[in-house]
N, C-alpha and C positions, 0 to 999 in steps of 0.2 A: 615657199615662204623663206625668207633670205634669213641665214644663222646669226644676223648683228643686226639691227637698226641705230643703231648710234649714232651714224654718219647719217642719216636722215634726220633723227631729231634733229639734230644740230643745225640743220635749214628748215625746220618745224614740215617736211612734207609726207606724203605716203611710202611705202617700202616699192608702190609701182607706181611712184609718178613715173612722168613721161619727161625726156630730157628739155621740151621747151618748160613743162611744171617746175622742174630743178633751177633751169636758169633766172627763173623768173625768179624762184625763192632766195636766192645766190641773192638777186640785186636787190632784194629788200632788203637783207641780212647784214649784206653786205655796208645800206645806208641805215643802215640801227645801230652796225656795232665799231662802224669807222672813229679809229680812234682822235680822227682830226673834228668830230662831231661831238661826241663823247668826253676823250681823253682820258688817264688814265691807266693802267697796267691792266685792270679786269677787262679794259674793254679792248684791249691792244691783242689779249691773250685771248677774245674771242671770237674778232676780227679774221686771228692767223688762223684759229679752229675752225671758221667758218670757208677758209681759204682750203684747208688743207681739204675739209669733205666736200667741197666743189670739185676740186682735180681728181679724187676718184671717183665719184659720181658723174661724171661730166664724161670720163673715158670708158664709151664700152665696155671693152674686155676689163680695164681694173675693178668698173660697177658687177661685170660679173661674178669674178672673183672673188671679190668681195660680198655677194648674195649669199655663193654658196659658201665659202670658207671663213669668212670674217676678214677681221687686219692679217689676221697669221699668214691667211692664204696669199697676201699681195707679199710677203717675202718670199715662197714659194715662184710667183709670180714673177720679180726680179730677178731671180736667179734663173728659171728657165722661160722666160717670154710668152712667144703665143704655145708653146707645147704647154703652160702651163691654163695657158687662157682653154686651150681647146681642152686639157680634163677638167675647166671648172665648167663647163657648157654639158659635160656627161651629163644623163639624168642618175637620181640619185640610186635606184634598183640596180641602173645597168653597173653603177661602179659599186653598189652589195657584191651582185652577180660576181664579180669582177675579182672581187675580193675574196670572197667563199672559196673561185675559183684557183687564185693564186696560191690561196694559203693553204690547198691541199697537200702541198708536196714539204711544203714546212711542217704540218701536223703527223704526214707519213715519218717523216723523218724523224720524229722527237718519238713517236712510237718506236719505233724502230731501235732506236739508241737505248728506250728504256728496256725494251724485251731483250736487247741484247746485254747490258749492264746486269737486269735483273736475273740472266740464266735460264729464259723461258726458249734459247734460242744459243745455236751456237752459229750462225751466220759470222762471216768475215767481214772486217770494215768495210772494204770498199765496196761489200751489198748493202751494206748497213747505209751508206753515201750515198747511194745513186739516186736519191729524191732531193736530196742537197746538191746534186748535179744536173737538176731539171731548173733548179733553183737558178743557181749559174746562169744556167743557159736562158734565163728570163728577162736576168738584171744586165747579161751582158747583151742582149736585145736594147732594151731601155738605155746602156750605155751607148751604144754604135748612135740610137738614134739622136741621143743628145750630144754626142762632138759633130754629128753631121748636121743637127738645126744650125747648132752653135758658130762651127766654124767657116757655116755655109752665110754668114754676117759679118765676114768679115769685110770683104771689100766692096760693099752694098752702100757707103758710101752716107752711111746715114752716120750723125754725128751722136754718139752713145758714148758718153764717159764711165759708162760702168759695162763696158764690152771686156774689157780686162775680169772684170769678175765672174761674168759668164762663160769665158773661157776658159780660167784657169777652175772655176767648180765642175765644169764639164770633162773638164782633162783630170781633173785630181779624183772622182767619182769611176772613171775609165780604171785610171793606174791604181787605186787603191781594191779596185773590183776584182784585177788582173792579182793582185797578191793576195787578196781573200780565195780567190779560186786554189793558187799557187798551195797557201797554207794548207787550204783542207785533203789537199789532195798527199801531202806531205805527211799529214794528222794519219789521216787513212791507212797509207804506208806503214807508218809505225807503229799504230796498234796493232797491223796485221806481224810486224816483225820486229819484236821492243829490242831485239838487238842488233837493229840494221841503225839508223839513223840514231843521231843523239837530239834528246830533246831541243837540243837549244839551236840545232840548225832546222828540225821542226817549226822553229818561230823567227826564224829570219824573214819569210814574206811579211809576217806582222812588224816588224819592226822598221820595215820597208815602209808599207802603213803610217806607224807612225811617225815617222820624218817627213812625211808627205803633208800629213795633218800637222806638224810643226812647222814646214815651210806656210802655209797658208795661216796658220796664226797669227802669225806677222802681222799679214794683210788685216787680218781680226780684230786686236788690239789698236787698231790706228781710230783716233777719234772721228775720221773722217765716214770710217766704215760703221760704229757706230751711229752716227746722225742717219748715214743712210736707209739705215735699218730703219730707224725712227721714223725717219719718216715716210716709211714705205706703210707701217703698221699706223700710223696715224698718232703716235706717240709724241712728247715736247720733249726733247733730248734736257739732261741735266747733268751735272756732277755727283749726284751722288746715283744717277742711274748708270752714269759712265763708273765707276768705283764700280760699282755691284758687278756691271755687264762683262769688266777684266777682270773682274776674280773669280766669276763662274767660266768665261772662255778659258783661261790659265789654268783654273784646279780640274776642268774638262781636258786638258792636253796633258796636266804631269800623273792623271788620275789613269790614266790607260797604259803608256810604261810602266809606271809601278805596277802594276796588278798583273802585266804581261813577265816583267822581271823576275816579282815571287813563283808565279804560277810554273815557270821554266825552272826555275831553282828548285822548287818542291817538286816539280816531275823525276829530273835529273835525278834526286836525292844528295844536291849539295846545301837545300834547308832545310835544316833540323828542327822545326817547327810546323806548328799547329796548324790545320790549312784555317783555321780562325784567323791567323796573322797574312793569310794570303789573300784576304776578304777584306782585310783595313779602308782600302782605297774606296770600297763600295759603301763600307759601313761609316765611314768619317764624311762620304757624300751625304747617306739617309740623314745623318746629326746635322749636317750645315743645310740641307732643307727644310729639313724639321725647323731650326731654330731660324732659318731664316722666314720662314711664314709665321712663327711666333713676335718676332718683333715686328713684322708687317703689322701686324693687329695690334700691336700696343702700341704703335706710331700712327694707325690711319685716323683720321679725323671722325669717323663715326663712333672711335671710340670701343675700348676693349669686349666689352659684351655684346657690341651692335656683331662684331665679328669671330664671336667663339662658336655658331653654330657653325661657318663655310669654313673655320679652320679645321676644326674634329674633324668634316667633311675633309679637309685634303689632306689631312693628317692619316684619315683612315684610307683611302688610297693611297697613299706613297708607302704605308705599311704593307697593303695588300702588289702596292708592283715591285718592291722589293723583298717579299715573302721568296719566293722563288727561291732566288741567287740565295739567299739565309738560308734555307731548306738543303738545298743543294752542295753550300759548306759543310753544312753539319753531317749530312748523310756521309759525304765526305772524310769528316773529321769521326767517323766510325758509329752515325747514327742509324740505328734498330729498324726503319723501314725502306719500304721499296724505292728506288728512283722514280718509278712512276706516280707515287705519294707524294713524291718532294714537287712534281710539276702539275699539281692537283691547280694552284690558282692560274696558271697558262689554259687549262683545258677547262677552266672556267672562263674566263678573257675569250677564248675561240669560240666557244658555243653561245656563248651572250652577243658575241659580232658578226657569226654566221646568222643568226634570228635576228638582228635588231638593226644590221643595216638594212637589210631589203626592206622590211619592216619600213623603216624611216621613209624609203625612196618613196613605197606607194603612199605613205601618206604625203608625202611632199608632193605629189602630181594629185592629190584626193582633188575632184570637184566641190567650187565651193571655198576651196582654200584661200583666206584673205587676212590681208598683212596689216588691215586697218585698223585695226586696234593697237598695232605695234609703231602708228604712227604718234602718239598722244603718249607714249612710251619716253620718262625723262631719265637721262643717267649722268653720273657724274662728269660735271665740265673739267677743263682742264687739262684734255691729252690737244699738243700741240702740230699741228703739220704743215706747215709753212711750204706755200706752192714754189717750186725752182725758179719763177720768174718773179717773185712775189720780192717788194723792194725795191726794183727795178724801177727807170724810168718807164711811160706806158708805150714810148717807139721800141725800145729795146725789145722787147716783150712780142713784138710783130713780126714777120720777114721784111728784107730790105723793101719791099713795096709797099708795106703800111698792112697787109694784110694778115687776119686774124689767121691762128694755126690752122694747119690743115684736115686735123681730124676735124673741125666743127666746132670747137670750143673756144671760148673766151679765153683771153690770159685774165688773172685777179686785176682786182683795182686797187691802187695804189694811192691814188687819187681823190680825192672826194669830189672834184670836177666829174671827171672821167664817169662817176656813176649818175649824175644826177643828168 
């Protein structure tokens, strides 16, 4: 059963139509909501809606991805291609499995740190690391394979104006991997010999890191990479979602120096202060999501009380995934329990997603499973996706022979001739 139907309502069909069912829904939708018919801004705005969930429904692998991940997963999907098409094709069990399986040597690890922290254990760091070194050796797998999809596209001769950005998240993912390995193995070092290394060349790979993640901000902050975004997730790009989107990308780039800066200054012992004040970064985050889903609800249209139950709801998550990091200041800052109490809500998180993905896969393959009720399923209009050809004269839109794209699909209609 597909995690979104939204792009289906919005051409009124099933979550398993069949793509001639879709085309066909496309060209009624299409002559309902054409705003040369019509006219008007409601119907211009749901025209382009009806454009935008044609072009992923209409493409295989974006309709896959789309089943299994929702919009979020077709960013996923942009950024790494068909490696992303082929993990949304996983069945849901095998990527539980998958997952159980990964996250063994990050739960070793966090044990491990805590029995060692806590004195149950005199082991040396770099015993204490060697699960964080399995770790490594997974992500740097994952890396080789994505500069080699990546860079193996390049002179394939197809015309991708966002090959640029698969290249450089491929490569910035690579090098920023190579100084997380770099760091910890540095980290290790010094705990084992606090008077070999000085803290602060300890965090020279990190700060390697962050220049990396600052040169790519750039890219980030450009409107044009916005819209992209938009409309990969099905969203209608705006100004006040451009506002929002550069003050979360910007307070995400200057929020991780700072926090690396104090955190080396308080190791070192040239700050003289409270590791509360080395926490600001994270705690000045929780406040600006908090208060920014506070004014979500007193701005949306349904109205402050339609939406105080889903706030408390994510209010009481953002409290519980930042419980953690708060626990772990404090313990820090000379609080009465064990490290292993302070990561009580992580080994709550792991043991609800060891159970509940596998869980989810077998019912996702249960016999019987049917999406038809979720076709009659209505949600709010309004997210905007405007197809790349869409606008266009209807030859442009063709190859130079007049003929339709090659996967199979239509280009939109632009035209009110053109559909009738």
């Amino acid at each position: 059963m597909p995690i979104s139907t939204r792009l289906y309502s919005v051409l009124d069909v099933n979550a398993k139509a069949s793509h001639d069912e879709i085309k066909k829904a496309y060209h009624k939708a299409a002559v309902r909501y054409h705003p040369d018919r019509q006219g008007g801004e409601a119907s211009e705005a749901k025209f382009k809606e009806v454009q935008g969930a044609y072009e992923i429904l209409s493409d295989p692998d974006k309709r896959k991805i789309y089943d299994r991940f929702g919009e979020k997963g077709l960013i996923l999907m942009s950024q790494g291609g068909e490696r992303a098409a082929t993990f949304g094709a996983l069945d849901a069990s095998f990527i539980g499995c998958f997952f159980c399986t990964a996250s063994a040597p990050l739960i070793l690890f966090l044990i491990f740190v805590c029995l060692r922290v806590d004195g149950h254990t005199d082991w040396e760091w770099k015993n204490v690391f060697v699960p964080l070194w399995v770790i490594d050796g997974i992500l740097g797998c994952i890396a080789c394979l994505s500069l080699s999809t990546v860079f193996a596209k390049i002179d394939d001769g197809s015309d991708d104006k966002n090959k640029w950005l698969h290249r450089w998240t491929a490569f910035s993912f690579g090098t920023q991997l190579v100084c997380f390995i770099a760091f910890t193995a540095l980290l290790s070092q010094k705990l084992d010999d606090l008077d070999g290394l000085t803290w602060y060349t300890v965090f020279v790979p990190a700060w390697i890191f962050i220049a990396l993640d600052l040169l790519f901000c750039v890219n980030k902050l450009r409107r044009s990479f916005y819209e992209f975004v938009c409309s990969e997730v099905g969203q209608q790009p705006s100004q006040r979602g451009y506002l929002m989107y550069v003050f979360w990308v910007g307070f995400d780039v200057i929020r991780l120096p700072i926090f690396v800066g104090l955190l080396a200054g308080k190791l070192s012992g040239d700050l003289d202060a409270s590791w509360f004040v080395v926490g600001i970064p994270y705690f000045i985050q929780f406040s600006l999501m908090v208060l920014t889903e506070i004014v979500n609800s007193c701005i949306s249209p349904a109205g402050f009380r339609a939406e105080l139950g889903p706030l408390v709801a994510k209010i009481i998550g953002m409290v519980f995934m930042f419980s953690t990091f708060f626990l772990v200041i404090a313990k820090a800052a000379g609080g009465d329990y064990s490290l292993a109490a302070a990561f009580t809500p992580v080994w709550a998180v792991i043991g609800c997603g060891c159970c509940i993905i596998p869980l989810f896969g077998a019912a996702n393959v249960e016999p019987g499973n049917s999406s038809a009720a979720h076709a009659d399923e209505k949600t709010p209009m309004g997210s905007d996706s405007v197809h790349p050809q869409a606008g266009r004269p209807l030859a442009e839109q063709r190859d130079p022979e007049g003929n339709p794209p090659k996967d199979g699909t239509d280009p939109p209609f632009t035209d009110l001739n053109d559909i009738d």
